[in-house]
C-alpha positions, 0 to 999 in steps of 0.5 A, spaced: 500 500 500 502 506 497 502 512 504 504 520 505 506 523 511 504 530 511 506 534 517 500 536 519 492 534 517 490 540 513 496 540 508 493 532 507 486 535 506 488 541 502 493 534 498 486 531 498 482 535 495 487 538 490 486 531 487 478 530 487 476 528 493 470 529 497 473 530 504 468 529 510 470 529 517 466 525 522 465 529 528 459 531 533 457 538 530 451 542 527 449 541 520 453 534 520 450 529 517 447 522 520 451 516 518 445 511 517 443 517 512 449 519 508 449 516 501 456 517 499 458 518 491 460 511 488 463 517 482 468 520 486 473 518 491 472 520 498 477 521 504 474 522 511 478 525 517 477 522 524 479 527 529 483 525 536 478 522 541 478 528 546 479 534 541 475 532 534 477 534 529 481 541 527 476 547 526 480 548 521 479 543 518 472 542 519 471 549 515 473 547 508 471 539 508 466 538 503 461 536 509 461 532 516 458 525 518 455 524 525 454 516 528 447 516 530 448 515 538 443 514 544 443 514 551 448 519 556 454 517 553 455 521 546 463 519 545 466 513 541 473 510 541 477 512 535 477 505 533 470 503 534 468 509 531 473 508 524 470 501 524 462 503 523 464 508 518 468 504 514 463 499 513 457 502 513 460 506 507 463 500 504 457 497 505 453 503 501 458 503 495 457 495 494 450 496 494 451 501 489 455 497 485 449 491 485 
């Protein structure tokens, strides 16, 4: 597998962005999408931005992606480890672009 380090997560964004990605972060916040409703697009390469678990992710960064998804959460606790959360978002995702494909 091919990687790139970049120093910080904006210039990985700005990077992405410039190569036609559609960046979503996930993230608790207003106007976020919910993640069982979000239908991602089978037509263009999508990245997604994880935020650290105590401080999400960088405002900045949240300002220029291309929209935000939330996981749908009920009950008192509304926090997710970073890797419980990364596996709900990548399957649900990839389970929606192979429907797409069927």
């Amino acid at each position: 597998m091919e990687w790139q380090y970049f120093p910080t997560t904006m210039e990985a964004v700005n990077e992405l962005k410039a190569n036609g990605y559609d960046i979503f972060t996930i993230e608790q916040a207003q106007g976020s999408h919910m993640l069982d409703a979000f239908r991602p697009s089978a037509e263009k390469p999508l990245a997604l931005v994880f935020g650290n678990e105590v401080s999400g992710v960088d405002a900045e960064v949240m300002k220029i992606a291309d929209g935000c998804i939330e996981i749908p959460q009920s009950g008192m606790k509304h926090s997710l480890n970073i890797s419980v959360s990364t596996g709900i978002v990548v399957w649900d995702i990839f389970c929606k672009l192979k429907a797409q494909q069927a």
